[in-house]
LOSE-759992 format. One line per 10 residues: number of its first residue (from 1); for each residue z, x, y of N, C-alpha, C. Coordinates in Angstrom, 3 decimals, padded with zeros to 6 digits, always signed. Example, Ala and Ser with C-alpha at 12.3 -4.5 7.8 and 13.67 -1.06 7.14 Angstrom:
residues 2
1> +007.800,+013.190,-005.690,+007.800,+012.300,-004.500,+007.800,+013.200,-003.300  +007.080,+012.850,-002.250,+007.140,+013.670,-001.060,+007.870,+012.900,+000.030 .
This chain:
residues 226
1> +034.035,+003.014,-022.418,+034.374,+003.123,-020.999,+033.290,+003.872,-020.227  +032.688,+005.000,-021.067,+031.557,+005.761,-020.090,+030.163,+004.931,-019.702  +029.818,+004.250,-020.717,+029.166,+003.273,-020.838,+029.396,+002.011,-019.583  +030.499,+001.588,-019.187,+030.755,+000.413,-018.728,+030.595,+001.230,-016.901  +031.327,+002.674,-016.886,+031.032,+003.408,-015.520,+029.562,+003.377,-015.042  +028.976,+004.077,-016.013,+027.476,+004.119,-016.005,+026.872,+002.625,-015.653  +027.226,+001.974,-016.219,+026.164,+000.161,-016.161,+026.888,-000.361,-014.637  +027.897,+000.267,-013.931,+028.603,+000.055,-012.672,+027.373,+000.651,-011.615  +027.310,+001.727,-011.878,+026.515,+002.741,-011.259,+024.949,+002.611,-011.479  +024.310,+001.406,-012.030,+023.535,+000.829,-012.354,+023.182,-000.049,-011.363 .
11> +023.657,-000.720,-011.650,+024.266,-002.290,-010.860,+024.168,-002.150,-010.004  +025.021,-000.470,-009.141,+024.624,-000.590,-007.980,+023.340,+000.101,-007.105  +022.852,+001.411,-008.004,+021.676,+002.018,-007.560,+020.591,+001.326,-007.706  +020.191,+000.369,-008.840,+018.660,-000.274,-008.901,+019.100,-001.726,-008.570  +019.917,-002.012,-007.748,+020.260,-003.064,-006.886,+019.171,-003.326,-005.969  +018.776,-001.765,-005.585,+017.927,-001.650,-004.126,+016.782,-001.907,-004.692  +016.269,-001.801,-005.865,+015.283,-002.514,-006.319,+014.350,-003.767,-006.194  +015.250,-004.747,-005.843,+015.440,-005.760,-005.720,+014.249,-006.385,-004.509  +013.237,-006.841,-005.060,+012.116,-007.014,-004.192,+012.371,-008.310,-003.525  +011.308,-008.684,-002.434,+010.954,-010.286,-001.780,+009.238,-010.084,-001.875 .
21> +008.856,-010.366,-003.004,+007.648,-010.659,-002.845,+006.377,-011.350,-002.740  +006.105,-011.112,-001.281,+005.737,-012.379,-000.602,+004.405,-012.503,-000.912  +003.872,-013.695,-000.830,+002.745,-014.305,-001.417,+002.395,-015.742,-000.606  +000.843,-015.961,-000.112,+000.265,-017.018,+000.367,+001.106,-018.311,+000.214  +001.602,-018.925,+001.289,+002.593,-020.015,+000.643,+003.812,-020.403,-000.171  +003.994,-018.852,-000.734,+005.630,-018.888,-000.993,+005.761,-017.856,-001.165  +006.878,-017.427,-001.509,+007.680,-016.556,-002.125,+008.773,-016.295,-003.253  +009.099,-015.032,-003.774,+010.133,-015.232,-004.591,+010.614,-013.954,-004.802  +011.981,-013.583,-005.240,+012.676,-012.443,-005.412,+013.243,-012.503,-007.066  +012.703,-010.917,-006.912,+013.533,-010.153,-007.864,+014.727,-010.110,-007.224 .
31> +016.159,-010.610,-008.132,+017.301,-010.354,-007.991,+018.160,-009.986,-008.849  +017.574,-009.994,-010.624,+017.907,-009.337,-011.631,+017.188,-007.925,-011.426  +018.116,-007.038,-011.937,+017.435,-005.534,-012.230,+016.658,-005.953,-013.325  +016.990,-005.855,-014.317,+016.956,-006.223,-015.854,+014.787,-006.383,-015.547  +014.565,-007.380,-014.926,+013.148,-008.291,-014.505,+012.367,-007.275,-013.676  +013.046,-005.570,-013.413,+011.714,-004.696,-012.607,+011.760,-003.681,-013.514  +012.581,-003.083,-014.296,+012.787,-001.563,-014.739,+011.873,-001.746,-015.900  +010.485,-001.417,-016.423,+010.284,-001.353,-018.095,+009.836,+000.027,-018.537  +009.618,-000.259,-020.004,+009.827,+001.031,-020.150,+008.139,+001.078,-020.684  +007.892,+002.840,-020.084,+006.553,+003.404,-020.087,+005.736,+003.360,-021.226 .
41> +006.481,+003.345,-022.691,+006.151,+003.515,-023.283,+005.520,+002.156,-024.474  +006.398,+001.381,-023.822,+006.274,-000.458,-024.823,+005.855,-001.507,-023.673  +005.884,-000.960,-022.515,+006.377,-002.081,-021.595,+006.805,-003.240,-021.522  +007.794,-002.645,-022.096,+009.184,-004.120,-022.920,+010.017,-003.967,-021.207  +010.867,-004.470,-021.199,+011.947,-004.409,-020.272,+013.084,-003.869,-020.104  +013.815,-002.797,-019.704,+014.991,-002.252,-019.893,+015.787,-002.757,-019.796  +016.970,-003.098,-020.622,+018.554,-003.825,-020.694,+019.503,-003.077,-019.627  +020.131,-003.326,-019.022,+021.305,-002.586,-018.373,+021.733,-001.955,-019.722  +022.300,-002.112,-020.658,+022.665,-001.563,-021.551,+022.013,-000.193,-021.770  +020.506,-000.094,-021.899,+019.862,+000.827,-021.877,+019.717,+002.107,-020.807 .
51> +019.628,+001.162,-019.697,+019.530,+001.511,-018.415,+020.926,+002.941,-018.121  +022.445,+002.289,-018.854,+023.613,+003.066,-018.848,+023.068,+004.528,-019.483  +022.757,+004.347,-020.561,+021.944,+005.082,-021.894,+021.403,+006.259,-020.813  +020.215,+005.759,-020.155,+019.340,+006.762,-019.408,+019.908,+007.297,-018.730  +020.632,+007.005,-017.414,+021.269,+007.603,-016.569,+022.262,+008.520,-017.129  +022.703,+008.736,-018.352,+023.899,+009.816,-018.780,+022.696,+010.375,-019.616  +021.812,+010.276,-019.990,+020.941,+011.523,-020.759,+019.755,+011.820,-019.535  +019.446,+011.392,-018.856,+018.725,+012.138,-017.929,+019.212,+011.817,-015.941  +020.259,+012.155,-016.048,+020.526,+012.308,-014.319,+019.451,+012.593,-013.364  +019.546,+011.999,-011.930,+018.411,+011.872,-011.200,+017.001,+011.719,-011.856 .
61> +016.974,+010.642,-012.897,+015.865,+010.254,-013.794,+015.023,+009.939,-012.267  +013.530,+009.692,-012.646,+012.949,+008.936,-011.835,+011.803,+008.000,-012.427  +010.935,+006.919,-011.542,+010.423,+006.009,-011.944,+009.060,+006.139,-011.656  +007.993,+005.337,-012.407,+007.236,+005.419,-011.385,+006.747,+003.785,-010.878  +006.519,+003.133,-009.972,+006.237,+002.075,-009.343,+004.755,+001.471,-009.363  +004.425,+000.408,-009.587,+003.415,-000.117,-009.806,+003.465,-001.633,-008.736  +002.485,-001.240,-007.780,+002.309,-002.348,-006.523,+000.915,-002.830,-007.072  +001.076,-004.212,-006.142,+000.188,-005.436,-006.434,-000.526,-005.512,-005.128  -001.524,-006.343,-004.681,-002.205,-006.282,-004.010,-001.958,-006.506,-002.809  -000.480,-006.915,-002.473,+000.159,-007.344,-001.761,+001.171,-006.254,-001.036 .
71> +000.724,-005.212,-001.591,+002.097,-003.812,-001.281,+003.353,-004.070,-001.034  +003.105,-004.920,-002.497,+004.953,-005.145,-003.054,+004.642,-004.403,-004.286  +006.380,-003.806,-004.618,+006.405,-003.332,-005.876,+006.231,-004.511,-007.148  +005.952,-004.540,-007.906,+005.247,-005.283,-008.948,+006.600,-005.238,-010.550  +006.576,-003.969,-010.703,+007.480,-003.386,-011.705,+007.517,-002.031,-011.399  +008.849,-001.249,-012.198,+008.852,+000.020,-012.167,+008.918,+000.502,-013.953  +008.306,+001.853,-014.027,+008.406,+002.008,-015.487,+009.208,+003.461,-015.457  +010.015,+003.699,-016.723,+010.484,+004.839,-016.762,+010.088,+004.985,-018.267  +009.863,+006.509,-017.933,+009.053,+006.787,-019.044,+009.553,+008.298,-019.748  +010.186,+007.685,-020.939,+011.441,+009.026,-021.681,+010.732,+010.462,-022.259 .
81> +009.702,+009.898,-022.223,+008.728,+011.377,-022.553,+009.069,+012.168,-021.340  +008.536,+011.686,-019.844,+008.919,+012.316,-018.592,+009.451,+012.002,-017.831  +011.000,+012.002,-018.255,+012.306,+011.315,-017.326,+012.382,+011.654,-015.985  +011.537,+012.957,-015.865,+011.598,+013.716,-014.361,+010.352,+013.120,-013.841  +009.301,+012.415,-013.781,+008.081,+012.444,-013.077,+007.771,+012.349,-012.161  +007.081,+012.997,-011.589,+006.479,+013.284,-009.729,+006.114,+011.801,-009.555  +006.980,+011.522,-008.219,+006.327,+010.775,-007.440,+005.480,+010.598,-006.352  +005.075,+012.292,-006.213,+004.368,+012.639,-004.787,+002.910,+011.779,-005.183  +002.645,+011.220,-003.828,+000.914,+010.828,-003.869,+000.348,+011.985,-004.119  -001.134,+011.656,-005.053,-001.805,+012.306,-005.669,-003.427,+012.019,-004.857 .
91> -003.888,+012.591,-004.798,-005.543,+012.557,-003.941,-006.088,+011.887,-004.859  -006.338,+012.644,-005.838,-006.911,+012.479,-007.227,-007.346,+010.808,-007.840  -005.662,+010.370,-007.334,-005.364,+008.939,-007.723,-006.048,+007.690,-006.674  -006.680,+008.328,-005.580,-007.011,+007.604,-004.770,-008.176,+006.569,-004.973  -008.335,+005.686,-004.439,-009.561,+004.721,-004.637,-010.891,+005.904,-004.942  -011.994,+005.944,-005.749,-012.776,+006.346,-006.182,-014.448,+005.793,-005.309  -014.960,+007.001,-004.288,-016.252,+006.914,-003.801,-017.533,+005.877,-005.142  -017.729,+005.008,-004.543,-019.595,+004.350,-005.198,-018.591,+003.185,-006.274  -016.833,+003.344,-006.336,-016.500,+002.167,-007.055,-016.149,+001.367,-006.489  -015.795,-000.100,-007.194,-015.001,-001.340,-006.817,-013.770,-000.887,-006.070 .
101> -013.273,-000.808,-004.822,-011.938,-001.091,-004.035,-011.321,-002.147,-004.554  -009.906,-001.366,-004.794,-008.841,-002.442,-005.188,-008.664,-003.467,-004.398  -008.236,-004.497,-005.060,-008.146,-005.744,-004.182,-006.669,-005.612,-003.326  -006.943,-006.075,-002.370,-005.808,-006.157,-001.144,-005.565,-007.614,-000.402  -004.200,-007.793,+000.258,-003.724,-009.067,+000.784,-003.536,-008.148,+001.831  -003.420,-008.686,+003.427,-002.938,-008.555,+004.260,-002.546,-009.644,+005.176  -000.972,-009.884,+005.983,-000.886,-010.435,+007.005,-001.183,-009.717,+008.396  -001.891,-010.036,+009.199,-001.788,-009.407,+010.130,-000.715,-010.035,+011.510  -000.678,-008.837,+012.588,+000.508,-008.843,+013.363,+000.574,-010.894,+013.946  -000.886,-011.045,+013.845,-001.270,-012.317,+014.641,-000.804,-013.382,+013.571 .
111> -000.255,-013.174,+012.249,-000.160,-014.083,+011.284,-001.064,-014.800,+010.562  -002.881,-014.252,+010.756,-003.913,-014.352,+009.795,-003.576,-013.671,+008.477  -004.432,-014.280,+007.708,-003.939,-013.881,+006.655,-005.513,-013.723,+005.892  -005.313,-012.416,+005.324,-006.914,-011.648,+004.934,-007.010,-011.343,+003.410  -007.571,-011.791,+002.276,-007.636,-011.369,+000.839,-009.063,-010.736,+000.621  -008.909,-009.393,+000.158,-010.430,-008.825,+000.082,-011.465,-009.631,-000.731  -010.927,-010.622,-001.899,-011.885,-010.964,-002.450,-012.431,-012.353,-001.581  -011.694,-012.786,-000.712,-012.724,-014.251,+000.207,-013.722,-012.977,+001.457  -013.323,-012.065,+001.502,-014.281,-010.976,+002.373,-015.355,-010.571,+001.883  -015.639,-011.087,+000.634,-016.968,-010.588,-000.223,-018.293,-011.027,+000.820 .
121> -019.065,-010.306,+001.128,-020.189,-010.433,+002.121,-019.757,-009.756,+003.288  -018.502,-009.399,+003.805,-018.767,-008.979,+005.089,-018.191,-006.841,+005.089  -018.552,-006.130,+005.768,-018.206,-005.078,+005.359,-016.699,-005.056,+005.817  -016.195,-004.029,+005.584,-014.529,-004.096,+005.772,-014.215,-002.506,+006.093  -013.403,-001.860,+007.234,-012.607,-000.968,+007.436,-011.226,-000.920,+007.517  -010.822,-000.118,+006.435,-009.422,+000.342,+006.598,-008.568,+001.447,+007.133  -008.024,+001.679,+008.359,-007.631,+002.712,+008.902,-005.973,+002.377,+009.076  -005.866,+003.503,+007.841,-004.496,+003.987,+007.674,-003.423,+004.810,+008.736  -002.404,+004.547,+009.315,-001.476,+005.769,+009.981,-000.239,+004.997,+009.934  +000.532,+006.466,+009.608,+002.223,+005.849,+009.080,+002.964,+005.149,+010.492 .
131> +002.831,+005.940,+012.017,+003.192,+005.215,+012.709,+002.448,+005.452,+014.062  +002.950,+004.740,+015.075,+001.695,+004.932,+016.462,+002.463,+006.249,+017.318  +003.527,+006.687,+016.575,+003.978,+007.708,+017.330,+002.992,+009.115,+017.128  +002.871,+009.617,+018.427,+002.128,+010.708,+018.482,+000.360,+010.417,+018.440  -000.373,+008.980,+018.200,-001.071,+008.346,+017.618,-002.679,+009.341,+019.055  -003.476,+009.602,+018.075,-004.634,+009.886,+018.787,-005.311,+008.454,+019.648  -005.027,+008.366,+021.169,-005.745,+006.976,+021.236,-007.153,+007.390,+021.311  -007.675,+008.510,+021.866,-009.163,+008.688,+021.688,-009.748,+008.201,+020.436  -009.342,+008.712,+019.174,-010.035,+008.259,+018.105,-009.756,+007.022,+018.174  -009.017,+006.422,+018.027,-009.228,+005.144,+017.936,-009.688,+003.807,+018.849 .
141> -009.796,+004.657,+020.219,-010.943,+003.890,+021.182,-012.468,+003.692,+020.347  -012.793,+005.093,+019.700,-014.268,+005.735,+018.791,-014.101,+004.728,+018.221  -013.197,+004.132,+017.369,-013.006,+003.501,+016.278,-013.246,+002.151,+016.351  -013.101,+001.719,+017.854,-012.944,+000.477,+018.125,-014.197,+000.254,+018.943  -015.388,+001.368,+019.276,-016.387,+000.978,+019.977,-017.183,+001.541,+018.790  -017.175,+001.548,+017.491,-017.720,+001.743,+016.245,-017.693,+000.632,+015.723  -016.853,-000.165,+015.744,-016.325,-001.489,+015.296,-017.390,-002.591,+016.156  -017.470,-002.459,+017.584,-017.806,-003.637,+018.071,-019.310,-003.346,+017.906  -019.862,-002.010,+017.796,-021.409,-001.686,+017.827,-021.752,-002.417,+016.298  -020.877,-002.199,+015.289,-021.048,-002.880,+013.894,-021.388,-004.494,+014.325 .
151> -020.728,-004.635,+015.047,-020.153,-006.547,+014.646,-021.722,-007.053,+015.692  -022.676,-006.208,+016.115,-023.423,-006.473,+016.582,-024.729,-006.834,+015.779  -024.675,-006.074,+014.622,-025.438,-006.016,+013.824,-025.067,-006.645,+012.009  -023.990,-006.787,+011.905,-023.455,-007.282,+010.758,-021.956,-007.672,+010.649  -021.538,-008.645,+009.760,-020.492,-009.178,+009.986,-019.134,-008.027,+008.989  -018.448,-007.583,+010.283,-017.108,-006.557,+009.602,-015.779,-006.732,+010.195  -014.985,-006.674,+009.300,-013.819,-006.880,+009.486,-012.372,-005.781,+009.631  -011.933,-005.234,+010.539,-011.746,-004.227,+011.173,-009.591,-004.208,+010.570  -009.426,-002.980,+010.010,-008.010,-003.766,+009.708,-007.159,-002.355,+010.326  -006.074,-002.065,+011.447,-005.050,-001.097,+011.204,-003.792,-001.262,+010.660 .
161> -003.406,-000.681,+009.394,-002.432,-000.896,+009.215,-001.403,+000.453,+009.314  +000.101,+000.204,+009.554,+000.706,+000.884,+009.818,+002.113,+000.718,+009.083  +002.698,+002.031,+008.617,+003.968,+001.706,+007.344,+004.997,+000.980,+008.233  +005.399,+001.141,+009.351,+006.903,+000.342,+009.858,+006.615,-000.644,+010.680  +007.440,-000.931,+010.859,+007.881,-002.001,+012.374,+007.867,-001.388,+013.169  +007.324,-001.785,+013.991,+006.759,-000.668,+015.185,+006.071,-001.968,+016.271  +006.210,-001.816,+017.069,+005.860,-002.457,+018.563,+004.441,-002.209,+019.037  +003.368,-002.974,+017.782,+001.918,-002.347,+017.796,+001.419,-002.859,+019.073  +002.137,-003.885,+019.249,+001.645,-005.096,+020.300,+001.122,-004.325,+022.022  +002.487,-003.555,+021.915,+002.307,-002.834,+023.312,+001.177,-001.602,+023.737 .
171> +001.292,-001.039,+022.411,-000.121,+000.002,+022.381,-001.340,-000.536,+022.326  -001.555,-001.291,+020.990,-002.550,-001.630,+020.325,-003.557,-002.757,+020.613  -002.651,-003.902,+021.289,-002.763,-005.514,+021.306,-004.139,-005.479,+022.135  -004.648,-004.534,+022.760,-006.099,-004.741,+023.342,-006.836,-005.052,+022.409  -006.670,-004.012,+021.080,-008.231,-003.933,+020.409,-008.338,-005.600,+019.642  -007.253,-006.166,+019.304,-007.186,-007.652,+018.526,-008.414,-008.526,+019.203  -008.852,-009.519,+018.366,-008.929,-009.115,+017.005,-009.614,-008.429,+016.920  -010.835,-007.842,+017.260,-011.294,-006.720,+016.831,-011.196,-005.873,+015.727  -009.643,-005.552,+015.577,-009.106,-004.856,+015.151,-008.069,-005.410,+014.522  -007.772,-006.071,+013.108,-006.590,-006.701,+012.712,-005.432,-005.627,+012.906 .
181> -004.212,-005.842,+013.240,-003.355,-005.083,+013.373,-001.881,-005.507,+012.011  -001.827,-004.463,+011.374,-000.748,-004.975,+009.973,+000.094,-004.000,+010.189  +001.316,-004.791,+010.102,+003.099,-003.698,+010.313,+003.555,-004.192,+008.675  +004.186,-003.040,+008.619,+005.379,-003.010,+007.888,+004.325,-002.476,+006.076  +003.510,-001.666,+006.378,+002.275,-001.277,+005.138,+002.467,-000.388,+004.351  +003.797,+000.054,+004.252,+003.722,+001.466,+003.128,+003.223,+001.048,+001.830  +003.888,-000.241,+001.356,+003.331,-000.168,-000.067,+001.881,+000.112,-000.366  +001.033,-000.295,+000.768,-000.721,+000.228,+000.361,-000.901,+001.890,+000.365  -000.060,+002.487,+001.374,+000.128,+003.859,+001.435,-000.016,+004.381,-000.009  +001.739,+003.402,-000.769,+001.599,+004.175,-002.212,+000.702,+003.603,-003.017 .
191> +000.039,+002.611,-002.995,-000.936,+001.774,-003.829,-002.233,+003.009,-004.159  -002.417,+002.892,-002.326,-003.868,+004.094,-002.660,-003.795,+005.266,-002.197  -002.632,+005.987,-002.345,-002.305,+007.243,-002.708,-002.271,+007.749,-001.670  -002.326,+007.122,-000.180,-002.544,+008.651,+000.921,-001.809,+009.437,+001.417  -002.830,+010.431,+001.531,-001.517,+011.625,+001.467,-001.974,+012.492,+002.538  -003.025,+011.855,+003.325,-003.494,+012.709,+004.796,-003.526,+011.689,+005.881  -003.355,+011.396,+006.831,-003.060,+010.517,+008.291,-003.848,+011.228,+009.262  -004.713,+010.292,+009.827,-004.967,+009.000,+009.307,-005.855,+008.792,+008.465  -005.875,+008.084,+007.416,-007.205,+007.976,+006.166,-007.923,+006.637,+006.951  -008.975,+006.826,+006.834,-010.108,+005.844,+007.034,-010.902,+005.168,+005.963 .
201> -010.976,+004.131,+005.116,-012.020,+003.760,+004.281,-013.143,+002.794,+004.245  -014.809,+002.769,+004.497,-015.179,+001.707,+004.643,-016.013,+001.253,+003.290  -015.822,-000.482,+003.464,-015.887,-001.065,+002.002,-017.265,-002.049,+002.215  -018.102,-001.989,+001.377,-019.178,-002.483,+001.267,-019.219,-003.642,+001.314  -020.201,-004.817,+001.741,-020.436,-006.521,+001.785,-020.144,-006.312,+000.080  -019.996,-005.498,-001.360,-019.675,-005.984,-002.422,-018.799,-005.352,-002.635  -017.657,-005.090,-001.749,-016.649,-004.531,-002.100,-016.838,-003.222,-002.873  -017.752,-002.646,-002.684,-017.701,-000.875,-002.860,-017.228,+000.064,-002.080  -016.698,+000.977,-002.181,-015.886,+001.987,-001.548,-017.122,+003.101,-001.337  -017.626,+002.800,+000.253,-018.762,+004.466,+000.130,-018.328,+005.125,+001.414 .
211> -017.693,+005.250,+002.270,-016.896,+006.754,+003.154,-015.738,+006.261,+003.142  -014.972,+007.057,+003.015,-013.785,+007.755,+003.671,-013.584,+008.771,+004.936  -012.283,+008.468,+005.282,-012.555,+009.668,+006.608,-011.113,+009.921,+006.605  -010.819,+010.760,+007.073,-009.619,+011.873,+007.521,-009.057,+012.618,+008.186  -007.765,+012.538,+008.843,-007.900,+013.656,+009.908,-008.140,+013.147,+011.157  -008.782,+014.186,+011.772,-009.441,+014.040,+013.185,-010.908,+013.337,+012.681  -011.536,+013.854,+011.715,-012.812,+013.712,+011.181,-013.281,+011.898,+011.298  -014.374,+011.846,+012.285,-015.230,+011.308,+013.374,-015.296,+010.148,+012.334  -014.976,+008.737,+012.622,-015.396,+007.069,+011.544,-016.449,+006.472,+012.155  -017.626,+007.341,+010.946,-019.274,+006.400,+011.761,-019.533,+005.562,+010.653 .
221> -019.082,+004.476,+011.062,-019.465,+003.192,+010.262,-020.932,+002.631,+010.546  -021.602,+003.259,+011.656,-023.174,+002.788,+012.287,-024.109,+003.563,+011.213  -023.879,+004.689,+010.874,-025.188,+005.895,+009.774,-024.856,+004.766,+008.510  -023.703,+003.893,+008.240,-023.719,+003.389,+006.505,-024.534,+001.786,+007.105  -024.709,+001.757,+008.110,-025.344,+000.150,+008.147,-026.921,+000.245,+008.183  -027.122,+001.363,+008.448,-028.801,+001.340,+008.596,-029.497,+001.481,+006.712 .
């Protein structure tokens, strides 16, 4: 019977699990739990059966999440060595200066649709902020007459993305395209770890990662083109 409470209480907490993850031309959902939870250690798949198991030997267990290029969750792993593990973003974990940038999908607000690896040759900026509330427009005027001084001299592709639904259209909709505009972006948030607003990253014609920016701290994309 404790068993059958527990796999109830299953059923219904990693319910929310339950992805739509969307992809160029179609889509498809996770709607089994069973098909996201595996485990850290085999990366076999957890049974509800199991799943009951965990939740009565480690309460408020946690997971950790693994997103795809698409900032959808991918799978989650729980891992019995560290049933408790931090999920706070880590700096540490972030895309790595002089390496390959992870590959990324984006739709933007206009319904283009952008994959870093067909961007190979042109440079690329990513400017991160969770929402436009409170939003510096000065910097990002800088940002956007940094952008057009670039596109004068080499071909770049300009992306803001932002974690919610949010009404970019009314603030933002000048800088387009200019400026791709992407709603609804947390999963890249947790993908590449940020953990300061707004993060800035610009990515090389070979997809190398050489500045970052942060903060208030000034995005001169003109000193990396010369």
């Amino acid at each position: 019977m404790k068993y059958l409470v527990a796999f109830i209480f299953f059923a219904i907490a990693f319910s929310s699990f339950a992805q739509e993850v969307k992809k160029e031309g179609y889509s498809y959902k996770n709607t089994h739990i069973e098909n996201i939870l595996y485990w850290k250690t085999t990366d076999q798949l957890v049974t509800l059966e199991e799943m009951a198991k965990i939740s009565e030997e480690f309460p408020k267990f946690t997971v950790e999440a693994v997103y795809n290029k698409y900032g959808q969750v991918e799978k989650y792993y729980f891992d019995p060595n560290n049933p408790y593990v931090s999920t706070t973003r880590k700096v540490e974990l972030q895309p790595k200066m002089e390496e390959e940038f992870p590959e990324f999908f984006f739709e933007t607000l206009n319904g283009e649709k952008f994959d870093k690896e067909n961007m190979k040759g042109k440079w690329i900026l990513l400017y991160f902020r969770h929402s436009i509330r409170n939003m510096n427009s000065k910097q990002f005027e800088e940002i956007h007459t940094e952008v057009l001084e670039a596109k004068k001299v080499t071909e770049i592709e300009a992306f803001a993305v932002f974690s919610y639904d949010e009404n970019l259209e009314s603030l933002l909709g000048a800088y387009q395209p200019d400026i791709h505009l992407v709603n609804n972006g947390v999963g890249f948030f947790q993908l590449f770890q940020l953990v300061a607003m707004p993060t800035s990253f610009l990515i090389n014609p070979e997809g190398i990662l050489v500045a970052k920016f942060q903060g208030m701290e000034k995005v001169q994309i003109l000193d990396y083109l010369k």
